[in-house]
Phi, psi and omega in degrees: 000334189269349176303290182314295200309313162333291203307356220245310169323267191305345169279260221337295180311336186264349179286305173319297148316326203260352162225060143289002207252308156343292209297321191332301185320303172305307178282348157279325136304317170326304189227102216258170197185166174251170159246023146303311179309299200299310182299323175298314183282019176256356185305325188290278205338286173314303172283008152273346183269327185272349182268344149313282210260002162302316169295348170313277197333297197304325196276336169272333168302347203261296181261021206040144193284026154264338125348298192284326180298321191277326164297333198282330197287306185310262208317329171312294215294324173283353204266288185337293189301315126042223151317321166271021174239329194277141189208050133245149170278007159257330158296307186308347206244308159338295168320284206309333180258013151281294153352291186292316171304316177313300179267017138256038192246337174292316167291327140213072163289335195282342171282333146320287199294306174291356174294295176298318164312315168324288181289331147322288184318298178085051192192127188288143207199343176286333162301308205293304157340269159344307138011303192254333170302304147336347187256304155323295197268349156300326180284339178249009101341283154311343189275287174334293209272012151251358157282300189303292178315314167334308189127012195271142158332141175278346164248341152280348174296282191322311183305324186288333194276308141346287169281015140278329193273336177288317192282345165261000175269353178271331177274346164299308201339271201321332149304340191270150170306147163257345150321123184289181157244196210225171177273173143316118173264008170282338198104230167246113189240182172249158171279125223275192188298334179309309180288302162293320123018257169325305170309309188282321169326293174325307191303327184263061189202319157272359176280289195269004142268003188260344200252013189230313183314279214275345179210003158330299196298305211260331148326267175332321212258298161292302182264014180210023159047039173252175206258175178313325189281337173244056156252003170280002176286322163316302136344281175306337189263316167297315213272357191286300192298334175302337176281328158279336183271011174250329146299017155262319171337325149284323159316288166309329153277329161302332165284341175222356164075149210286325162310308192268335190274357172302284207279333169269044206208340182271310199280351146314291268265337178267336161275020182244333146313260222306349165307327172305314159283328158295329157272148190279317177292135174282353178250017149289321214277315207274345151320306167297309180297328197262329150338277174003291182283337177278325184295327195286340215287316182283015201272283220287324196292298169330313190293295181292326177316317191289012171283348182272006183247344174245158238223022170284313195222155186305143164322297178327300163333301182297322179289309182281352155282302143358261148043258166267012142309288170336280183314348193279353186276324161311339195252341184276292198307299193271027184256293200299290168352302215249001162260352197257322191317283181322308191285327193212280196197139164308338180307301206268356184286290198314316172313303153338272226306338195300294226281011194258286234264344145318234190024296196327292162324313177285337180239066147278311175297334205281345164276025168278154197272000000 
């Protein structure tokens, strides 16, 4: 049951996420802004997540992670509700960062769980896990932008997509661990150059799911003329290929090894930008984006597993300083996205991020054990 429940946990979180990536058009209409204004507000996502997930450890220590997973799920669906509803820019800048905070105390408590699930089991089991997250957000993606395009409402889309995610967290429940974790009994440490590595890596990497999530759409929309109701196709075309390329994951790292599927998995993921940008057709751009997502898909899964091979900080820990080393790339990407947008083009923000995920690729050999 705790196998299912993983799997069931991490499809929620991507279900939860993906559909903020429809509604931006809509909420940019809502509230109109330039766009530098859209990138600062998007900053609350990021500063809810980094003011967040440093407290996972106390909130599974305290309350166990079946507790902490089921509060986190609740403060999302309201962050959801929300977001289709608020229409000032200071409540949307609240929401978003109750969003954000929700969904990084989720992402890793569920990366907890799967770790122990891992170590039960005696079997790599996080592509998949990642997988079914990837699997959430094509699906609650494609769901939103096809009610919307249906004629459904920008606030009855969501809601509906809500009350999937409460019916699957109620059926889940009995699955999450009721293990509390324990502190470091070494005392209190930082995270050694492995762990910070790791961490920085996650960062352009979540950087560059967070900038295909939050500008993909208004990217489709201005510059490839597509309309508001299919700019959630974009979004939908990265997370299908991420999804198919994290269920293969294992197999592909036992066959070409954890180095090579890193640095060649940054570098699709920077021609599939950059494909995006050279072409004119909007459905080459959506080609790109879905490169964009098979390279990217084992990198973050890849990452975080090895965190379970080194014996600096309790796993639980390691993930969460990696982690949110990592999420400051949410917070970093749509202030950086939406000031280069303003000052020159969204065109040359998206090039940055390709030459980011190059870096990726080059300190990739630097993690061999």
């Amino acid at each position: 049951m705790a196998i299912l429940a993983t799997r069931i946990g991490f499809l929620i979180a991507g279900l939860g996420l993906s559909v903020w990536a429809p509604l931006v058009p809509y909420v940019r209409e809502r509230i109109p802004m330039s766009d530098a204004t859209f990138g600062m507000l998007l900053l609350s996502i990021g500063i809810g997540s980094l003011c967040c997930m440093p407290l996972s450890a106390f909130f599974t220590g305290r309350f166990g992670i079946r507790r902490t997973t089921i509060g986190s799920i609740l403060v999302l669906v309201t962050a959801l509700c929300g977001v289709a509803l608020a229409n000032q820019l200071w409540l949307m800048a609240l929401v978003l960062f109750c969003f954000g905070g929700s969904m990084g105390v989720l992402d890793i408590v569920l990366n907890v769980q799967g770790l122990m699930v891992e170590n039960r089991a005696n079997r790599n089991m996080m592509s998949s896990f990642h997988g079914m997250f990837s699997l959430g957000t094509i699906t609650g993606s494609l769901l939103v932008t096809l009610l919307l395009m249906a004629g459904l409402s920008p606030v009855l889309s969501p809601l509906l997509a809500v009350t999937c995610i409460l019916l699957l967290c109620a059926w889940s429940t009995p699955g999450f661990l009721v293990k509390r974790t324990r502190s470091d009994s070494g005392g209190m440490r930082w995270p050694n150059s492995f762990i910070i590595l790791v961490g920085l890596m996650c960062f352009i990497v979540y950087l560059a799911e967070g900038a295909i999530l939050d500008w993909s759409a208004l990217f489709l929309i201005e510059y490839r003329n597509m309309q508001p109701s299919s700019g959630g196709l974009g979004y939908a075309s990265f997370a299908l290929m991420i999804t198919i390329g994290r269920f293969m994951g294992d197999s592909m790292t036992r066959k070409l090894g954890r180095v090579r599927m890193i640095a060649f998995g940054a570098l699709l993921a920077a021609g599939g930008i950059a494909l995006g940008l050279v072409t004119s057709h909007w459905g080459l751009t959506l080609l790109g984006y879905g490169l964009c997502g098979l390279g990217c898909a084992n990198v973050s899964p890849l990452l975080i597993s090895s965190l379970n091979r080194q014996s600096h900080m309790p796993p639980h820990l390691a993930v969460t300083a990696a982690t949110t080393i990592g999420f400051a790339g949410v917070l970093a990407g749509p202030a950086m996205m939406g000031l280069v947008a303003h000052y020159s083009s969204l065109a040359h923000a998206f090039a940055l991020l390709a030459v980011g995920l190059l870096l990726v690729a080059i300190a990739g050999p630097r993690l061999r054990s």
